[in-house]
N, C-alpha and C positions, 0 to 999 in steps of 0.2 A: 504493500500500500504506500502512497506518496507520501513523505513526511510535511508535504508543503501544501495540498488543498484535501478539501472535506469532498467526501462525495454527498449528494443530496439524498442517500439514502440515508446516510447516517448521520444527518445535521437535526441538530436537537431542535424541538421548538422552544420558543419564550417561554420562559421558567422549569423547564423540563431537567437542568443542571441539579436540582434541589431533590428529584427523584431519579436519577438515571445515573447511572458511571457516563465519564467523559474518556476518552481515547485520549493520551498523549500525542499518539502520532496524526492523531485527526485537528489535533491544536493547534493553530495557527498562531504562531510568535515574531515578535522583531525582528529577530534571527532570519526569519521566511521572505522577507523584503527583498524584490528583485533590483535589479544594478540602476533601473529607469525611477522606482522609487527612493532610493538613496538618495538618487542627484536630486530627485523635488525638493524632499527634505534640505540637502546640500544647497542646492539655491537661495531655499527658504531666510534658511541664517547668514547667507550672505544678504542677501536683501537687507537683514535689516541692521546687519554690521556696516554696509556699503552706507546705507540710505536713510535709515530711521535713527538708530541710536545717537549717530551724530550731531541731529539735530532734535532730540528730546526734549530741551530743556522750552525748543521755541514751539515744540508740538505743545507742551503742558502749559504755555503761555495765548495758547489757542491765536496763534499767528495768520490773520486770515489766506486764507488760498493754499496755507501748506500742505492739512491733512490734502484736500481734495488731489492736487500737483500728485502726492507720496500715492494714493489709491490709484491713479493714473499711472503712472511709471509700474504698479505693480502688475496693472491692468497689460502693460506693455510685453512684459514679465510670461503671460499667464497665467499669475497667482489667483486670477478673480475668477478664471474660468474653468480652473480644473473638473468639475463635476456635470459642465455644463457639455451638453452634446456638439460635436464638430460644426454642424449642420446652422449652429445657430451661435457662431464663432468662438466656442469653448473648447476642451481638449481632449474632452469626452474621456477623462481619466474614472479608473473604479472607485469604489467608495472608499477601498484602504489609502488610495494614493490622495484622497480629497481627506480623509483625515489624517492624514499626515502634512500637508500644507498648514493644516490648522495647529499644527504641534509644533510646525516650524517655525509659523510665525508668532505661536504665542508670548516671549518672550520679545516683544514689540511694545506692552505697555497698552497708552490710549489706541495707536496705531494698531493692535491686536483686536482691540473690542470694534474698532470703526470697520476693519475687513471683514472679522466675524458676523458683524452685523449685516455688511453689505452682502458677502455672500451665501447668508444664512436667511436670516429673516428677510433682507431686504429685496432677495433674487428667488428665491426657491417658492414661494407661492403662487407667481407668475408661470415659475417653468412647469410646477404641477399642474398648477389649475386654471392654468389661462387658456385660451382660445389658443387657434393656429394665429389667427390675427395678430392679437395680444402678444404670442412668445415674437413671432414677428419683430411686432414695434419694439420691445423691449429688451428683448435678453439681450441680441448684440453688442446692443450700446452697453449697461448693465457688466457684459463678458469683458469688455473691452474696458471699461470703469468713465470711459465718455460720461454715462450717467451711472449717480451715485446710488444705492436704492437703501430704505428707509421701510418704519413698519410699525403702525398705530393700533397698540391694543390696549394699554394700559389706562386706564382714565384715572383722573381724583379721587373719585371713589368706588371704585375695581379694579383690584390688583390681580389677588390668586383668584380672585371670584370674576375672571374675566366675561360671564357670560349676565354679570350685574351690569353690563354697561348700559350708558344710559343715552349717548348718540344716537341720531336716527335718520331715516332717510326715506323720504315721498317720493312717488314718482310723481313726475310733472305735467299737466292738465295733458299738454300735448304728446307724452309718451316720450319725451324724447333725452329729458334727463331725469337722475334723482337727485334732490335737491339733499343736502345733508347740512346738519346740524349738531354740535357737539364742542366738546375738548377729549385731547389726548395728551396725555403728559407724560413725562420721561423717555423721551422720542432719541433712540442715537442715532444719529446722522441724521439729525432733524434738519437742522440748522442750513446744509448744504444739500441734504439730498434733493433729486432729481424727481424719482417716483418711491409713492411712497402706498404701499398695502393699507388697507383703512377698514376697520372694521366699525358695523352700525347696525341700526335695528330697524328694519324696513315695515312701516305701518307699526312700529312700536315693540314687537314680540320678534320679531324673523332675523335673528342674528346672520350678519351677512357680510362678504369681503367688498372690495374697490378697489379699482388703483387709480388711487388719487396723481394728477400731474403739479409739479409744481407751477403757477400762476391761473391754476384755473380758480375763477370769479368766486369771493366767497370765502378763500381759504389764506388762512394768514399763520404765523407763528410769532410765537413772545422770543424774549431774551437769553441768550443762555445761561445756563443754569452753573453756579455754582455747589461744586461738588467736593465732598470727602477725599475721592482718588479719581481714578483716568479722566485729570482734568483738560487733557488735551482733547478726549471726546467730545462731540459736541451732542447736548441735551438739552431739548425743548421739548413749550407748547404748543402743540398744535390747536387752530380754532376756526371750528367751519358754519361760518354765517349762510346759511341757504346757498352753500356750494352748490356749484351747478358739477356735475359727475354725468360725462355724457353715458347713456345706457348700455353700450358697446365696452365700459368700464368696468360692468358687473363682474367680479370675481367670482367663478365657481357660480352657485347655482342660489337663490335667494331660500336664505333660511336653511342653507348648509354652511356658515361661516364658519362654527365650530368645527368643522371635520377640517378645513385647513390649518386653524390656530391649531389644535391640539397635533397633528399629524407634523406641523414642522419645528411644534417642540420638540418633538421624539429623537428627530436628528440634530436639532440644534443642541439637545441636553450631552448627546458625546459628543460634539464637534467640542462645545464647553469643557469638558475632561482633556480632549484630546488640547487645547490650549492650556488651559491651566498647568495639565504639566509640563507641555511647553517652558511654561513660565518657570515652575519650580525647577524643573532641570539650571536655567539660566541662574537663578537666584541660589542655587545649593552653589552652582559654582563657583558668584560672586563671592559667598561666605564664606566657603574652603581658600580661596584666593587671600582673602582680608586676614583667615587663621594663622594660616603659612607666616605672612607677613607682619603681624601685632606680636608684640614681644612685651611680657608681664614678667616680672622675678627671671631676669636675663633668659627667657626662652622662648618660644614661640607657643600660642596660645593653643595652638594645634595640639600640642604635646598632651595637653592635661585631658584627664580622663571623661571630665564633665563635658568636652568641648567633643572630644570623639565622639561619644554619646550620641548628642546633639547632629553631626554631620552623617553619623551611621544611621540613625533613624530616617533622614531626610532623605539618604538615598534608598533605604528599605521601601519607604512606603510607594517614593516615586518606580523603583522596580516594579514594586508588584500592581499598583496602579497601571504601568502602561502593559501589565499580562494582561489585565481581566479587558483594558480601551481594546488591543489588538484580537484577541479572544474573540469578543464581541463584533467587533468592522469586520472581522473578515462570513460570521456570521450570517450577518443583513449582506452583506455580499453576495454568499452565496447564494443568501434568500431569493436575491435579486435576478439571482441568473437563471433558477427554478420558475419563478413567475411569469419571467420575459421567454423562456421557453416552452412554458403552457400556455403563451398564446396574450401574456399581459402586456399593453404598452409600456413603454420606459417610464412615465409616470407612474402610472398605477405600481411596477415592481418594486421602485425603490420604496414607495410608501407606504406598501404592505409587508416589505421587509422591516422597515423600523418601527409600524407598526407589531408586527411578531413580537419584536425584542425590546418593546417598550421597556417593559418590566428591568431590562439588562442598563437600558438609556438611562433611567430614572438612578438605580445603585451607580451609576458611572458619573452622572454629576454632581452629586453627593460626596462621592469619595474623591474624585479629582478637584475639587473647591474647598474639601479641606485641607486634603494633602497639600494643596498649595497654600491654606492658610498658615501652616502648619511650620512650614517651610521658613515662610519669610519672615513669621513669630518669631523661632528662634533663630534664622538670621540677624532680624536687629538686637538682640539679645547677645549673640557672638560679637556684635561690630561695638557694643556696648552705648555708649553715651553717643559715639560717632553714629550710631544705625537712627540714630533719633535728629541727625543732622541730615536738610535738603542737599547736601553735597556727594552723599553715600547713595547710591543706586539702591541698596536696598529699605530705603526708606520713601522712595516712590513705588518698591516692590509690596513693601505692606499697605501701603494707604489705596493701591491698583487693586491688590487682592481682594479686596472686602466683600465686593460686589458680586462674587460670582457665586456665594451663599445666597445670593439673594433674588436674580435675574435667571430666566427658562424656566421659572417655580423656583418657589422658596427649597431651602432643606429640607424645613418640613415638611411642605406641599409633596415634594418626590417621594420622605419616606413613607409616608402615609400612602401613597399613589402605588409602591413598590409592593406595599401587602393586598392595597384594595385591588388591582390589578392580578394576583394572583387568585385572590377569592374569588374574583368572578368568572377567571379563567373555570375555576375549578366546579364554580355552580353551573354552567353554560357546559362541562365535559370536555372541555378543550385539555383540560390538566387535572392527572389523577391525582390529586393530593389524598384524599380521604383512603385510598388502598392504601400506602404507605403509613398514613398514621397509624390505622386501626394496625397494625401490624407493627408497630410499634408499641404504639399501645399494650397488645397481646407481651411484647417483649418485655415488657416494664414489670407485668407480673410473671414471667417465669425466674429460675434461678439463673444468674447472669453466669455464662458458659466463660470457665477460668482456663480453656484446652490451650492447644500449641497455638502458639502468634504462627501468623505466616512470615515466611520468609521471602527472602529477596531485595535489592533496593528498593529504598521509600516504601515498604509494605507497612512499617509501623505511623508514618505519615497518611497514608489514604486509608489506612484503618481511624485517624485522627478526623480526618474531612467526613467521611460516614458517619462517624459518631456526630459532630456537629452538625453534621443533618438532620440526624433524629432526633437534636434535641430541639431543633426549630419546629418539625412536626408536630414531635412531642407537643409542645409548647402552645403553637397557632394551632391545633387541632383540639385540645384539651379548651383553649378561648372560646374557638369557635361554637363546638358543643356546648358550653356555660352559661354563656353570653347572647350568642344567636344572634338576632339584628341588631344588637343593643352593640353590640361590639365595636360598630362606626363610631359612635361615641365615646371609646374611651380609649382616644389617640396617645395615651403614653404608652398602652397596651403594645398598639400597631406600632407605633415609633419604637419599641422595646424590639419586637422581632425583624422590622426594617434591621434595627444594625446587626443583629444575627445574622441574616441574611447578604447584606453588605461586607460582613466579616467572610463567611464561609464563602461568597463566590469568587473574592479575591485571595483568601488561602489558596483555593482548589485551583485557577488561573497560574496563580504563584508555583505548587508545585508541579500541575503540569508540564509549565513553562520548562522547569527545573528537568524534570525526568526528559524531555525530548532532548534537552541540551546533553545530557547525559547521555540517552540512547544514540542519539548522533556520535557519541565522540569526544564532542567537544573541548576541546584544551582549558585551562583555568575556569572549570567550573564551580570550583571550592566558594569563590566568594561566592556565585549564584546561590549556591546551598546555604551559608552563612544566611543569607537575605531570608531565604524562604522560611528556615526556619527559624528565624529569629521573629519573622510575622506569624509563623502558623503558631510560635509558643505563646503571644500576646493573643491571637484571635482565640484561642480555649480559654485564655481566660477573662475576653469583653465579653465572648459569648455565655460563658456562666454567669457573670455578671446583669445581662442582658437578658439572660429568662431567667432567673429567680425575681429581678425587680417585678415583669412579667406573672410569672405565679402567683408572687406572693400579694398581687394586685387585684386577683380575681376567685383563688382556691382557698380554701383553707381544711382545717383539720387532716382524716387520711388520708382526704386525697391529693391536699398540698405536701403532705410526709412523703407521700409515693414518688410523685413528680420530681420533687425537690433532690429524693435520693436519684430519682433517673438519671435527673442532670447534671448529678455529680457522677455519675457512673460516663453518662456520654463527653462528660468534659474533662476528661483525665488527656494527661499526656507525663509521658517523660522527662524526670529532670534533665535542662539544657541548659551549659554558662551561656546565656546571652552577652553577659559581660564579655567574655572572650571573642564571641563570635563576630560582636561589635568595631571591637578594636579593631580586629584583622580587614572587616569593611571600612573602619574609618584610617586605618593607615595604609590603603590602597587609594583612595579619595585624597589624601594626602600626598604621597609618594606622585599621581598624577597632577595634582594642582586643580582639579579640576569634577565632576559629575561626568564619571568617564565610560558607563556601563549602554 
């Protein structure tokens, strides 16, 4: 079998990891990158060594003309059209090599969240759901960055409750426009964009798209907004006095708005991951750079134990984060090619691809926003008094970060979304959960079988990911039975098993990842194994963590006893010095100068 693509018989569906063994050699890793995506990526950071970083300071001073000029040149590049099909001047690249652009360029800063935005939000509801006409007039330019694109969902007062908006849009005596009326706020690439997606409520109830032009009658925008971080962004409001929106503008279908919004958060929430660590990659670096060189009680700060710590974490989590981002793309990938084979158009495949993996999107933005929170926390922490100075990159690196807990859905909008998404997989039959439980369940009262361990590499590790499956079962099945519909309301619950679930699919990515490198061959794999297991020893023990708060929020008496002992049974693992394992990662990170993996 290829160690490098899945076949479509055996590609798992969304959430199907949580009951099924995964193949190592069916895994798709970093390692898997053909020589055409290297150089993307390779491009990527040169771009923004050549073009961005040099001129940061005047991007963060919102210098007018510059973002638009930078989005241009990239446009010149490529970069803005990797995903988009040849036919309508893009480069018609797969979705691993389009999230890989987005990992390139993450570490760009504002200039990160302005591309992001343009060829995420700002492009991608068009190329779905527009007309022949529509991709026509606009993707081109769009592909080419001629025009910038933009994307209004957020109002005043609807945020996560996007379907609370309160804009709207008549059609006009003569049929010929719809007249729209509203505000939108928090608009990126407001301020310059070109066209911009507009969502409203047509005759008051019919949540509905647009694409709004910039100068049509009607539509104006305030000042830009001062912001926390990515202040070279530009953020406004939008405000549409009886816009006139000629009818030909209709996005998608009237009173299918929502099937757009929520279908290109799906890809925007990993393209998000895929930049964040981007970013974190860039910012671990800056910090191991700053270590090297800062000298405390005549030595370098690298040296000290508490400081390896710190840098070893930061490259753990970014490993195993970008298993579970690559894991995943290649995924909806495949998906994609499955669908576009049974006869789907290119639209329809990719957004039933990420629709599948919803569930995967949702844990991937979650975990790649904090990872990267994580990151540049104690980056300014290592650079000390200096990391709290505008002079220190990584002090535009923490104030940048903040945002991305909180934009494609909140954290907690995704965790909640990550369980509610699996429930209904499983009420609807899409997803056996309920066999697995009850059979776990039945496990929980027999005598726990003390026989021989299996043998072999990493067998006491995937006997560790199993058991942390069962106890997620365990756990949401035991809920779900308790609680019944009651259970949407008690989101500490859901949030409790989100991070179980968050934990375990980035363990099981991590050692995947680990064992193909292994079965391949592979030379200095030692620190790979350091990393893996230095997360899989921490994830047994957020995940006990994580269902007991769980349990002990909904059970009580025997059959919180029972539970309580299961999951101490499912969350055992072997003593491991992390300390040591640490080191060894952190004075490789060291020894290179750099986030070198």
């Amino acid at each position: 079998m290829s160690t490098t693509t899945s076949t479509t018989a055996n590609l798992l569906k969304g959430g199907e990891w949580l009951i099924k063994e995964s193949s190592a050699f069916d895994t798709y890793t970093p390692e898997d990158f053909n020589e055409e995506q290297k150089m993307v990526k390779e491009m990527c950071l040169q771009f923004l060594n050549s073009e961005v970083l040099p001129v940061i300071d005047r991007i963060d001073k919102m210098e007018e003309g510059l973002m638009p000029s930078l989005m241009v040149k990239a446009g010149e590049q490529g970069l803005l059209g990797a995903s988009i099909p040849e036919e309508l001047n893009g480069l018609g690249k797969d979705f691993i090599t389009s999230t890989l652009v987005n990992e390139g360029l993450g570490g760009g800063y504002s200039f990160s969240v302005a591309v992001a935005a343009h060829t995420g939000i700002g492009t991608l509801p068009i190329l779905y759901f527009g007309t022949e006409e529509q991709k026509q007039k606009y993707i081109p330019k769009l592909a080419t960055g001629e025009w910038k694109g933009a994307y209004g969902l957020t109002e005043p007062n609807s945020g996560s409750d996007a379907l609370g908006a309160k804009s709207t849009a008549v059609l006009s005596e003569d049929g010929k426009h719809y007249i729209l009326n509203g505000q939108k706020c928090w608009i990126t690439n407001g301020g310059f964009a070109d066209v911009y997606t507009v969502f409203a409520k047509v005759d008051g109830d019919k949540f509905t798209g647009f694409i709004v032009e910039r100068g049509f009658e009607g539509f104006t925008q305030g000042p830009e907004e001062h912001k926390m971080g990515i202040k070279g962004s530009s953020t406004v409001q939008l405000y549409f006095q009886d816009c006139k929106v000629p009818v030909e503008n209709l996005l998608g279908e009237v009173g299918k708005g929502h099937i757009i919004a929520f279908n290109i958060l799906n890809i925007g929430r990993l393209k998000l991951c895929a930049a964040a660590l981007g970013g974190a990659k860039m910012a671990l670096t800056t910090t191991v750079e700053y270590a090297n060189t800062r000298e405390q009680f005549k030595t370098a700060i690298a040296n000290f134990g508490a400081i390896k710590h710190k840098l070893a974490e930061g490259a753990i989590r970014i490993w195993v984060g970008e298993s579970a981002l690559y894991r995943t793309s290649k995924w909806i990938d495949d998906k994609e090619v499955e669908l576009q084979a049974a006869g789907k158009p290119f639209n329809e495949a990719l957004l039933g691809a990420a629709e599948e993996f919803a569930i995967e999107c949702a844990i991937l933005k979650v975990d790649g926003s904090e990872v990267l929170d994580f990151i540049v926390d104690e980056g300014v922490q290592i650079h000390g008094g200096n990391g709290f100075s505008d002079e220190y990159m990584i002090s535009r690196a923490y104030r940048d970060s903040r945002i991305n807990r909180i934009y494609e859905g909140t954290n907690e909008i995704n965790r909640l979304l990550t369980v509610d998404m699996m429930l209904k997989r499983a009420m609807k039959g899409k997803l056996d959960l309920m066999g697995p439980a009850m059979k776990v369940s039945k496990e929980l009262m027999s005598i726990p079988d003390f026989g021989s361990e299996d043998e072999g590499a990493f067998a006491a590790e995937l006997k560790t990911i199993v058991n942390m499956k069962k106890a997620i079962l365990m756990t949401a099945g035991a809920a779900v039975q308790k609680l019944m519909m009651s259970l949407s309301n008690e989101q500490e619950i859901l949030m409790n098993i989100a991070d179980m679930a968050i934990q375990v699919f980035h363990a099981e990515s991590a050692l995947l990842r680990v064992m193909k490198l292994a079965y391949k061959g592979e030379e200095a794999v030692s620190i790979q194994i350091d990393i893996m297991r230095c997360y899989l020893n921490d994830a047994v023990d957020k995940v006990n963590k994580a269902g007991k708060e769980a349990i002990n929020a909904f059970a009580d008496g025997d059959e919180q006893r029972m539970m309580l002992l299961g999951l101490k049974r499912f969350t055992k693992a072997a003593p491991f010095n992390s300390k040591d394992a640490r080191r060894r990662i952190a004075d490789k990170l060291i020894a290179e100068n750099k986030y070198f993996l």
